[in-house]
Every structure is written in C-alpha cells, then in structure tokens.
N, C-alpha and C positions, 0 to 999 in steps of 0.2 A: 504494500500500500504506500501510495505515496504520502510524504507529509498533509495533516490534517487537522485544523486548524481551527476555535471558534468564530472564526471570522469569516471561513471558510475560502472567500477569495483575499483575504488578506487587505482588503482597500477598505473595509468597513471600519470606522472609527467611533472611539467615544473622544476623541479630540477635538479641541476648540476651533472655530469657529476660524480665528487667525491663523491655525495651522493650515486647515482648509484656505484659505488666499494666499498660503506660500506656494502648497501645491500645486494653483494654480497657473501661480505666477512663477515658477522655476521647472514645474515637472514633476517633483519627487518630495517626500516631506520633510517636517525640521527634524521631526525624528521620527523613527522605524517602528512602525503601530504593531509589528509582529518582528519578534524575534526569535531563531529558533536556534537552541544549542543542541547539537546531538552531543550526548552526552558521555558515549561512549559508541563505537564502533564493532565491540565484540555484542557475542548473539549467540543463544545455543541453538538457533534454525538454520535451516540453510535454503533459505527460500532463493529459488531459481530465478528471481524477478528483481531483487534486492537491488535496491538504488543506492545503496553505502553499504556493500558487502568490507570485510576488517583486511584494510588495506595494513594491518602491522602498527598503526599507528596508537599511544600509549595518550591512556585513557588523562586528561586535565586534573591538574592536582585540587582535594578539595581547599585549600587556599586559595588558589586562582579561580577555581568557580565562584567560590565568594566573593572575590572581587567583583569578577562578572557580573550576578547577581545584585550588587551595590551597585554599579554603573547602569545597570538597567531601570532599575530603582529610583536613581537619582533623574534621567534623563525621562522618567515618568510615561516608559513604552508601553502599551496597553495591552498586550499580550506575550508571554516569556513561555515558547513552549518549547517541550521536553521530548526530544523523540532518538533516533538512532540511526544504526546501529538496535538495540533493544536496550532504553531505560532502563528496566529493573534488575539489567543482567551486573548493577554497580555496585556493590557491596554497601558504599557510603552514601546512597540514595538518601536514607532519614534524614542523615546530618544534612542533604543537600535541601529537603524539605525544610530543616531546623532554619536554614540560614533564608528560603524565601518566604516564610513565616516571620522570623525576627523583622525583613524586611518590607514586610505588607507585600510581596508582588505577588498581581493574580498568574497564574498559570495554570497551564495545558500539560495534556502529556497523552503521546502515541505509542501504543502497546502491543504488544502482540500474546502475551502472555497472563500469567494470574499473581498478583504481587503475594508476598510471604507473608509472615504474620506481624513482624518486624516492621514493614514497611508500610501494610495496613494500618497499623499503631501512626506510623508518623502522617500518613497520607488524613488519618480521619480527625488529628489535630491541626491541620491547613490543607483541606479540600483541594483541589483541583476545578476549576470552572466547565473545564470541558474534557472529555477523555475519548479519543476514537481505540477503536480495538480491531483488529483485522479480523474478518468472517471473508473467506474467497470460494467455500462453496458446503456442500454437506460435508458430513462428517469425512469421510473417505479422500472427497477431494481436496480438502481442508489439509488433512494432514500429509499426504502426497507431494500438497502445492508445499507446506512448510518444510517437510522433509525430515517430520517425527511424529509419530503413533502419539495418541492425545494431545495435541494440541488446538485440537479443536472444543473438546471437552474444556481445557485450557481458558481458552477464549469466553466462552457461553458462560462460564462462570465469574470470571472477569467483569465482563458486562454488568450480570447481575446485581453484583458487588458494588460496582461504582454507580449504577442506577436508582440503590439506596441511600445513598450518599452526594451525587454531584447530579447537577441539574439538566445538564448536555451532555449525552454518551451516544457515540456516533459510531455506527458500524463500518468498518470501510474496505470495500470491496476491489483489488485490484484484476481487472476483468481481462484476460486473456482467450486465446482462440482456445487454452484447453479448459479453459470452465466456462463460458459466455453459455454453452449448453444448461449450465444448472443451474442458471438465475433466478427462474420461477423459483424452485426450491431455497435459494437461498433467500430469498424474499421472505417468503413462509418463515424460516430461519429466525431475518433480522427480527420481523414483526414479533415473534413471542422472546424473544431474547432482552427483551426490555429497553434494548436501543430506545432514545428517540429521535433519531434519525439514521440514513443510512447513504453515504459518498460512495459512488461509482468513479474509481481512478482507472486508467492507463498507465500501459507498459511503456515505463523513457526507457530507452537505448544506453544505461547509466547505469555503472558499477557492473554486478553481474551479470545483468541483462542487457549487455553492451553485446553487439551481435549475434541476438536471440531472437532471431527473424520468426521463429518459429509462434512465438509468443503474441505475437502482434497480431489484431484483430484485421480484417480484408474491409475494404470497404464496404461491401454488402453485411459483414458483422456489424460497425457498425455505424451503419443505416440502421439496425434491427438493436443495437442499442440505445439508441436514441428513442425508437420506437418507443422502448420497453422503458426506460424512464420515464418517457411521458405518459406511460398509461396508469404507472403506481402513481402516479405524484396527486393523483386524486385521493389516496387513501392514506399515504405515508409519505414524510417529509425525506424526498429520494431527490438527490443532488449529484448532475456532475461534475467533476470535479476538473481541477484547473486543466491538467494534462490534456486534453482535447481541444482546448482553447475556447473560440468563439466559436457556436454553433448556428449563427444567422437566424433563420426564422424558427427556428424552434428553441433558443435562448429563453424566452419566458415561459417553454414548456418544462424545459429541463434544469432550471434555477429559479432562484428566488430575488437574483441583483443580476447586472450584466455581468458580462465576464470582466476581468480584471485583475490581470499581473501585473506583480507590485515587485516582481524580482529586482531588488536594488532600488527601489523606488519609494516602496512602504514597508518590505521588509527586508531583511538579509540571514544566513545562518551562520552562525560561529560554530568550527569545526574543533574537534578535540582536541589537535592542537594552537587552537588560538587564532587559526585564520579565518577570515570574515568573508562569504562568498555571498552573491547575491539568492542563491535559492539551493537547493537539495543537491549540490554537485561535490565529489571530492577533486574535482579538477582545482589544484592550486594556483595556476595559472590566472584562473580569474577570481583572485584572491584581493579585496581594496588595501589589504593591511593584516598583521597581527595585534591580538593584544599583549602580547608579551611586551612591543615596543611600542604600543600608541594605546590611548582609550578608543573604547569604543567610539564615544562620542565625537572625537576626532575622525578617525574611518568613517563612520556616518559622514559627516559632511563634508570631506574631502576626495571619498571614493568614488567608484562606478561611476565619473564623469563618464567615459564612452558611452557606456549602457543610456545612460538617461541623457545626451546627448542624439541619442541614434536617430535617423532618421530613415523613411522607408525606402528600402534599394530593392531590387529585383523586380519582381510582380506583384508587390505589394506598392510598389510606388503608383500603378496605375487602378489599383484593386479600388471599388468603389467602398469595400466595406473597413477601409484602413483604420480610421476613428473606432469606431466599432471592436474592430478584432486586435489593435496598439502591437499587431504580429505574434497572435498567440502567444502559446506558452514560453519560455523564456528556455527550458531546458531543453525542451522538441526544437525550437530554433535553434539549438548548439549545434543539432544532429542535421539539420534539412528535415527534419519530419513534423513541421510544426501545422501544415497549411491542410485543412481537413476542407477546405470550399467544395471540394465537389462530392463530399457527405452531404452533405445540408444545404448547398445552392440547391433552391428550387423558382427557377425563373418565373412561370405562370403564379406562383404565389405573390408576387412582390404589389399589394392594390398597395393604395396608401397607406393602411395600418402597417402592413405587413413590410413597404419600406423604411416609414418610422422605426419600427423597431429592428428592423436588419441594419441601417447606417446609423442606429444611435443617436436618430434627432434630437430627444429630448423633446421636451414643450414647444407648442408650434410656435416655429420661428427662432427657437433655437438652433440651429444648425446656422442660422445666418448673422444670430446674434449670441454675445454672451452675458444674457438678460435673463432673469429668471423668470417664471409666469407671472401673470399677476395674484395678485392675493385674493383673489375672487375666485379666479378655476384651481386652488389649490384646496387639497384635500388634509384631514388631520389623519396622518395612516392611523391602521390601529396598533395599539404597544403591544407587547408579547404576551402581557397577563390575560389583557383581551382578549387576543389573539386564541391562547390556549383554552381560560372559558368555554371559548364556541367553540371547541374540540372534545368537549371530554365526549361525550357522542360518538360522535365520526373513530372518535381513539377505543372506542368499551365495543364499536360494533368490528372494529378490525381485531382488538385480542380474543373476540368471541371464537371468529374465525381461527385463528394461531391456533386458541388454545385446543381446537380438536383434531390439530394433527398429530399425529402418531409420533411415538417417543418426542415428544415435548420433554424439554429442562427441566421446567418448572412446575412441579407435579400442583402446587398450593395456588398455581394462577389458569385454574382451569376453568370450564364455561361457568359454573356456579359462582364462584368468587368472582369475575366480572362480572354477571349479574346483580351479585350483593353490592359491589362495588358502585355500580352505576346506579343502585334503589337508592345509598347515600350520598352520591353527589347531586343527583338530580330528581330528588322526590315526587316534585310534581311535574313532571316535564311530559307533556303527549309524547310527544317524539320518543322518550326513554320508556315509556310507559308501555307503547308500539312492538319496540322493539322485544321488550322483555315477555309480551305475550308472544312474541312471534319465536322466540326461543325457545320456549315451551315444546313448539310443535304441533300444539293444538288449534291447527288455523278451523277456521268456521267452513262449511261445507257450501254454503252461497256465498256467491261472486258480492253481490249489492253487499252485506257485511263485511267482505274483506274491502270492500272501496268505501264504505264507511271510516273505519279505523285506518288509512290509511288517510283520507281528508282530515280525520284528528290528531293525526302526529304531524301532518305538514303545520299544525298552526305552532308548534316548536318556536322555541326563541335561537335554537341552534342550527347550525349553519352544515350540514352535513350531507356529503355528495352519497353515502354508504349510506343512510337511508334513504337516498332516492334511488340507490340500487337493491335494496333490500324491497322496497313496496313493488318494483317492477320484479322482483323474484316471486312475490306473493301471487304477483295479477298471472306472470306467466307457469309459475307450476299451478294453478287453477286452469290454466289452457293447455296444461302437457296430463290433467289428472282430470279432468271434468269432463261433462260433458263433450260429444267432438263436435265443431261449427255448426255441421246441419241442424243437427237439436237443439239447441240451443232459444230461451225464448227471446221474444222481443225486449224483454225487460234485463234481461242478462245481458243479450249485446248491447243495448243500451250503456249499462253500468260498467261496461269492461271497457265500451268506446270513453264515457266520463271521465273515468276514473287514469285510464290510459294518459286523456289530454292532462289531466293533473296533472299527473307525475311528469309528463315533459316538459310542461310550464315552469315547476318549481325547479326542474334540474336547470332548466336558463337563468331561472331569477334567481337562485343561490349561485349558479357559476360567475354570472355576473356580478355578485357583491364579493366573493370569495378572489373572482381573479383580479377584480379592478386593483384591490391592494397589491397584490403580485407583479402586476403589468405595470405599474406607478412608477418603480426604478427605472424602467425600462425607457418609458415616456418622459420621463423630470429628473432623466438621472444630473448629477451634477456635472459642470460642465468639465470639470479639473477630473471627470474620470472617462470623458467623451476624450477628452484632450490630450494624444498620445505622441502623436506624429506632428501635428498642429502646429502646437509651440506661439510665438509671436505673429506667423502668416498668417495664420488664419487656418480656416478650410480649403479648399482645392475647390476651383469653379466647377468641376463638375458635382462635388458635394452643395457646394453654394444652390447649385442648378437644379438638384436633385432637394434641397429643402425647400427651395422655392415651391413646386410641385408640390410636396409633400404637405406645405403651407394649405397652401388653397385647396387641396380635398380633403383633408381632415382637420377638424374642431379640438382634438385629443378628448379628455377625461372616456365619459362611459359612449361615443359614438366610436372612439375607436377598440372598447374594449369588445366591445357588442362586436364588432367588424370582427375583430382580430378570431376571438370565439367562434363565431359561425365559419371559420375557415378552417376550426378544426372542431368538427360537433362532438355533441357526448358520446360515450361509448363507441369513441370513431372505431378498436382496434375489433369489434363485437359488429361491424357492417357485414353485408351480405351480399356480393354481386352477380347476379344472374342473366342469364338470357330468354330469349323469348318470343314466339311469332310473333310477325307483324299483326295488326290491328286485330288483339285478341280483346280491348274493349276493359283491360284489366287498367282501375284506378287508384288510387293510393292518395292516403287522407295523410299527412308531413305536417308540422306545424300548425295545425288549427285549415291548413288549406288542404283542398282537393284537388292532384292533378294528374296527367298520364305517370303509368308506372315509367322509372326509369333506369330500371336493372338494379338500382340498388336498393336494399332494404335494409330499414335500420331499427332501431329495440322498440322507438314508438310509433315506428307507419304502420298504421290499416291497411290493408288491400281489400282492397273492395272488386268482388269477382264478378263478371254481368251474370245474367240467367243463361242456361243450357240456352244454346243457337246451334246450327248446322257446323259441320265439323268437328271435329277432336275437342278435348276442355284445355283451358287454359294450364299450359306447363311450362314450371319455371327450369332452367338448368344451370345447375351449378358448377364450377369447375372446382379441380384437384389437381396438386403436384403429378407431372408424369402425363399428363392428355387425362388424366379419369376426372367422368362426369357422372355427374347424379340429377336423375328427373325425377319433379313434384309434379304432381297433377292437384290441381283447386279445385276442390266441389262448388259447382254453379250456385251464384244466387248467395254468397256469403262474405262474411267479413272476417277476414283473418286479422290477427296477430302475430307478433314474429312468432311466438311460442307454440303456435298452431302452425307456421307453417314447420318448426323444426319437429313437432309428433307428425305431422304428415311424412315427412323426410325420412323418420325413425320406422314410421309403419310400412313404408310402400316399397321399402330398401332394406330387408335385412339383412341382405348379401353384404352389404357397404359395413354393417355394423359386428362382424364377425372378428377374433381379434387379428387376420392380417391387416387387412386394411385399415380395422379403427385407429390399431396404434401407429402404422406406418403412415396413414394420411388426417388422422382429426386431433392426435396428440399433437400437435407441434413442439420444436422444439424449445422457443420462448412463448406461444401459449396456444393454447389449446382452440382448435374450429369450435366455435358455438353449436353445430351438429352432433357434435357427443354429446351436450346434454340429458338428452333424454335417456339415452344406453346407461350414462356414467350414474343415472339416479336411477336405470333398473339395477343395476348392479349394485348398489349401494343399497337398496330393499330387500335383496338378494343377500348378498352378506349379511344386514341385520335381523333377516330369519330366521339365524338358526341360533338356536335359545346360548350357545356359547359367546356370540358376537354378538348381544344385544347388546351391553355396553361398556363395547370396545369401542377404540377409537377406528374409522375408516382405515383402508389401506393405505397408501402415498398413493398409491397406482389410481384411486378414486380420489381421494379428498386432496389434492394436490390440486389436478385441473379444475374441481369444482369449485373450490375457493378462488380460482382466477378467473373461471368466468362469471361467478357472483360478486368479485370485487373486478368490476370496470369501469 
C-alpha cells in the first residue's frame, strides 16, 4: 500500500487562511501540512509491491527522532505521519509515542501488522488520529501478496483494535493485476472489519516493484476499476488514491476533493537516514537536504525549487486538462507512467458540467478569473459531525449486510447487535424503523403494504442511498415471488407502478443533496489548488476559451449537479441492454415519462407491452461474453418491472442457469449480471432447507454476489 494519509491527498489543511495566499502566490506552502517519517525500513513481510523494500539502511537514533518530532512541533505541521518500511517493527516505538505526546503532535501511522501489548499501552495514552492498515485481498491472497501465513488475520484484528480507539481507520488496498479479481470480496472484507473507510492504491514502479511489469493493472483493468469504485462509493467511503492521478470525468465519482499532489509542495518525507524527499521514494538523489546538517524548516523552504518550479513539457504542455491533472502523480512521473488520459478520456461526455469538472473550472468564471463566487451562490458544506448523523442508516444497513457473511471476524457484530445498535441510535426514525422490520424477514404478502411502509420510511430525516436500495429489493422480490404479471390485479399494478415512481424520485432527490456536497470541491475548488502549471501567466487561451464556454452554459450550484448526475444514473452498473424487432409497439415509463423502449433497461422502467397483435410476442435479447445470447419473451397486455423481466429470464432459460454457464457468464469477475438473481435466491432457499443450514450463515458462492447486487 502506498502511503496513506488523513488528509488523504495531502492539500487539505486546517491552516490559516494567510498560509493559503502564500500558496497561492508562490506554489507550494510556508510549511508542509503533511509530513511523513518512515520510521524504519526493516519489515518482517516481504511484500512483492513494496515501495521502501530495506535498502540496508540503519534505522534514526531515538534522539534524532526527537528532534525531529520538536521541529515538526515547532513549525506547527498539521499532520506527522508514521509509516515504512513497517512502524511497529521498532522496538522504541512507545518512547517514540512518549516524545509526540510530551509534544502535542497529532499523528498518523500506516501499518501492516497488529501492535504488541507494549505498544498498545503507549498508542492508547496519545491516540493516533488516523490509522490505514493494509487489506489486499481474502485471506489467502492476503497472505500470498505479504509473503506470510497470518497476516491477514494480523490485519483484521489490527483494524478492530484501532476502531475502538481512533476515529479514522482506513483500509488500504494496493490493487494489482493478481488481486483486482477479489475486490468484490475484499469489499465485503473492508465493510465488516470496522474500517471507516477504505483507499484503492496503485502499483509505482518503486523499491521492489521497480520492474514488476507483471503487477501492473492493463488499461481495460483499470477502466473496470474505476468502475468499481464508483459503484461502492454509494455505500462506503471508497477513495482513490493519489497513484492514478487525475481521473477526469469521473474525479467526483471516485473522490471526495480533486486530485492533488503536494509532493514537495504541501508535503515531503524524511527518510531514516535524515534525508528529506519530496514523496514515498528512496531515490537520494532527489533528496532537498539532510537533517543531520540543516533543520527541517530550512529544507522546507529552500528545497524542491525544481519541482515546484516545473512547468509542463511534453504532452502535457498542450493537454487541455493540465490545471486539473498539475501532471499527476509525482512518483509515476519519475517513471513515465504517470498519464492514465486514455483510462478516463471520454470525449462524448464533456457537456458543460462534465467540462467544468474535467479542467477544474471552479465557480463560473473562474477559470478566467481569480475571484471567488459571490457570497450568495455559496453554500455552508456540511461539517463531518453532520455529515456522519445522516449516516448512521446508510452505515447499520451496510454492516447488516457484512455481518452475514460467512467466517466474519467479529463474531459480537452480527445482524442482531446492528439491529440493537441502530433501535438506540435512532428510536424513532421511519427509515430505521423500515429497515429493522425488513430484517426480520417477515415482509407482508400484499404489494399495496409493502408500498405503504416503504412511503413511511422515505419520510426519514436521513439521507440514505441503501434504503433506497433496500425498498427497491422489497418491490422486486414481491415481482420474483408473487404473483406472475398476467395475474396480477389492477390495484396491485397500480401500487407497484406508485410505489416504483417513489423510490426513483427519492433516489434523485437524496442523490442530489448527498452529491451536491461532494461535487462543491470540485466546482469552488480553490484557486491555489487549480493552480499548478499557471503560476503568474495565467491560464493558456485555450483554457481561457474553454471557461468562457463553460461560463455561458452552466449556472454551477445544483443545475450543474443535477446535469452532472443524470450523466451517470442510479444503479448505472445494474443497467440492462437488449435488443429487439422493429416496431414491436413495446413502451417504457423512465422518469415519470413514457417513451419508445430503447434497449436499455434500468431498476425503475416499466415496460409496458401492447396487447397480442399478428406475429410472434414481443422479445427482448440479451447478450453475453463469447456471442451467447439469451431470449425473453413479454406476455401481451402487461406491465413489467425489471424484477419481472429477470423471473421471466430465470423461467424461460434454464439451460443458461445451470452451473456452466451461471458461473462462467452471470458471476462476473468485479460483479455479478443482475440475471443470477433469481437462481442465487433459489439456491439460497435451497440451502436454508435443510434443518442443519437454517442458521448458518450463506455460502461466499451465494451471499457474496447477493450482497453486490443489493448494494448498488
């Protein structure tokens, strides 16, 4: 894993206000908001990926760390984090604790391992503010990737331990071409491991995985992980990480602030022996200084002149997204492997929102000015306390999830205990109230009831995308266990069309207050983090040319959030695309409108099928990996739901649902076809028939992909 940070890209500050107008006006700060000492370079892993594998060098005397520690202290840097090599592998770690304790500094610290009881002792008298711990895949491939039996167990316990104690513990997952397969499960993983959140890194070309071509994800990986970021980030606070750089239009899918490397800029690391590099490298070379012979605070502001100097050469010099991407990551530039644009270039996306937030307009009219908005289109974000309130929801229905998959950690956090959990945070809450009958199992046998109580939990004060996946779970296993379309009465379809618009409406109107906060950095970011390449010129006329444009069609606040959103709908990764005779008369109800069908189907269109007419019935067809296709046939005269056409699919096809093909074509390898459904929950009825497996926990092989296609 690479270094991991509570700051996470390193430009976030609690610094004043004046520091922010140095950085604006020079580039780089007065002083370094993140500092990282690896603390030592030895490790009893031997992870194949290691970006500070023990080049021999002789771990800083605790003297001189103290110093350290003082100078960081004095110069009042807002974060002092601890990584490696492997922190805890230093015998004098308390003492190291002792000495940032005597000196108030907040600090971090990256792990890979479970501290001793020594260490515990000193860590639980001066916390830690943030703690990431490496998770790179199940257990198996966990310890394969570290290169020792239990250290995964290792980890999970780790976590736990610090999630009692520190307030940010972050999982962080270094994603290569030999695990990118086990993500889904690592997910599952993070989620009940107590994380609260979880960074997806990249493999740099650095220390031992300097010519580990093997390692390195292809571009079609990732495309698919990026994918796959954006589709948890709905449920779980899932970040990529700096190593990939700028990812253009999907940046406010896959973060929470734009990107923004601070290598030498906002922060630097001090290596074991006392040289000062601007990020994660043991290349001495680009070394500002020792401290053996200068302070810190010296090297601070006399080093990395080049770096923060630099301006853009190659194909960044005419890149339109240079402001924006300041030339990615700092380390991948050392190598040539920094420029990911043709992952994430998607030309047909770029309307006006979508260019706003690719060249890092900021507020309209920024890009041509460096003005802030006015104080009328400015919004008050919300604070984190806020922020987490409107979570406990959205957080009690994902460990519900976790906690029923098989060999769980944490025996004491299982579905009962987040039940109890969430009856004492939120007593009276519809929403929680919803949920917790819904966990029961005991749904009511009429539709018009379950679209009752699910109109009572939408009047929630909480903000939760995972109950608008959980009511759409209700409506459609009532469509995969109910009645089948034909029978159905007028008043049933009535209530499943109602209840259907509901749940689509509420999932826009909480996406839209949820991501407006999200997309704000993105839109008003400051200008001193747009400003990379810049410097005193300005912007480059075709940037100038390009915010002009971008001026006049978009207003910013919620018309471009609204915009931005619809260009990526809910449950985009759970879409359907088919084909279909011409003018078979087949319509489809989208957004409150009715219009010809148009191949694709998504969790809340109707189809509306005409009456029997001359010819064959309306068939939809599906395609699969390899040429294989799958035909539905639509009973005349009906209104479908997605969940009706996927038991139609299940019924009419059991050849498809046999296990060659189910696992070769509807498992996927980052998620599952919404077509196993209906299989993966006979089989799941199936298993819990027989009086030994009533309650057990599902297999992985079932509860793995179910849990991914009911959180999307």
């Amino acid at each position: 894993m690479g270094s991991h940070s509570r700051t996470q890209r390193h430009g976030r500050s609690g610094q004043s206000a004046a520091d922010d107008a140095f950085f604006a006006e020079h580039g780089w700060g007065r002083v370094p908001r993140l500092v990282q000492w690896m603390t030592t370079l030895r490790c009893p892993l031997s992870c194949e990926h290691c970006l500070a594998a023990d080049d021999g060098s002789d771990d800083m005397p605790l003297s001189d760390a103290a110093g350290l520690i003082e100078q960081v202290a004095e110069m009042g840097v807002d974060e002092f984090l601890l990584t490696g090599g492997e922190p805890l592998a230093r015998a004098d770690l308390p003492e190291i604790i002792g000495v940032l304790r005597a000196n108030g500094v907040r600090w971090s610290l990256n792990t890979a391992m479970r501290p001793d009881r020594r260490t515990r002792a000193a860590i639980e008298q001066w916390p830690p503010g943030f703690v990431a711990v490496s998770i790179d895949g199940p257990e198996a491939v966990h310890d394969a990737f570290r290169g020792r039996r239990g250290t995964f167990r290792d980890a999970m316990e780790s976590i736990a331990w610090f999630a009692e104690l520190v307030p940010a513990v972050a999982a962080g997952t270094t994603v290569t071409a030999r695990n990118i397969e086990h993500l889904p499960q690592t997910f599952g993983l993070v989620m009940e491991s107590g994380a609260t959140q979880w960074g997806l890194h990249l493999t740099v070309p650095e220390g031992r995985a300097a010519g580990r071509n093997d390692l390195l994800l292809s571009r079609p990986q990732l495309r698919r992980l990026l994918r796959f970021a954006a589709s948890k980030r709905n449920l779980f606070p899932v970040t990529m990480a700096d190593e990939i750089g700028y990812c253009g239009f999907w940046e406010p899918l896959v973060r929470d602030e734009p990107f923004f490397c601070g290598a030498g800029r906002a922060g630097c690391v001090v290596l074991p022996d006392g040289e000062v590099v601007p990020c994660t490298t043991l290349d001495r070379t680009t070394s500002a200084g020792n401290l053996r012979r200068r302070p810190l605070r010296h090297i601070w502001e006399t080093g990395f002149g080049e770096l923060r100097a630099r301006q853009p050469d190659g194909q960044c010099r005419s890149c339109r997204y240079a402001v924006a991407c300041q030339g990615g990551c700092w380390l991948q530039r050392r190598h040539g492997t920094q420029c990911f644009r043709t992952v994430w270039h998607v030309p047909a996306a770029l309307t006006a929102a979508g260019l706003a937030v690719c060249i890092g307009l900021g507020a309209p009219g920024a890009a041509v000015a460096d003005e802030p908005p006015p104080a009328a289109e400015q919004r008050e974000p919300m604070s984190d306390e806020e922020a987490a309130k409107m979570q406990v929801l959205q957080r009690s229905i994902i460990r519900w999830y976790a906690s029923q998959f098989p060999g769980r950690i944490h025996r004491d956090a299982g579905p009962d205990r987040v039940l109890a959990d969430l009856r004492e945070a939120l007593p009276e809450d519809p929403g929680a109230a919803y949920f917790i009958e819904f966990a029961k199992g005991d749904r009511p046998d009429e539709i018009a009831d379950r679209a009752k109580g699910i109109e009572a939990a939408f009047k929630t004060e909480q903000r939760s995308l995972c109950l608008v996946g959980l009511a759409w779970r209700d409506l459609t296993e009532w469509c995969l266990d109910g009645p089948p379309p034909p029978e159905r009465t007028d008043a049933e379809r009535r209530a499943l069309r109602e209840s259907t618009a509901l749940i689509a409406e509420t999932a826009e109107t909480w996406r839209t207050e949820i991501f407006a906060d999200k997309l704000d950095p993105f839109l008003r970011r400051p200008v001193q983090y747009r400003h990379f390449f810049m410097s005193k010129a300005g912007p480059t006329p075709l940037q100038r040319a390009e915010g002009e444009v971008a001026k006049a069609r978009w207003g910013g606040g919620r018309d471009v959030t609204e915009q931005f959103l619809a260009e990526h709908p809910y449950a985009e990764p759970m879409k359907l695309e088919y084909t279909l005779a011409e003018e078979t008369g087949l319509r489809c109800i989208r957004g409150g409108e009715t219009i010809d069908a148009d191949g694709v189907l998504r969790v809340f269109d109707l189809l509306l099928v005409p009456e029997a007419g001359p010819g064959e019935p309306v068939t939809l067809t599906f395609a699969f990996a390899g040429g294989h296709t799958m035909e539905v046939r639509l009973p005349a005269g009906t209104e479908l739901t997605y969940g009706d056409v996927l038991r139609l699919a299940h019924e009419q096809n059991p050849r498809r649902y046999e296990d060659g093909f189910f696992w070769r074509q509807m498992i996927h390898i980052l998620r599952p076809s919404p077509f196993a459904l209906p299989e993966l929950r006979r089989r799941a009825r199936e298993f819990r028939a027989t009086p030994e497996n009533a309650d057990k926990p599902l297999p992985s092989g079932i509860s793995w992909p179910l849990a991914q296609l009911y959180l999307f």
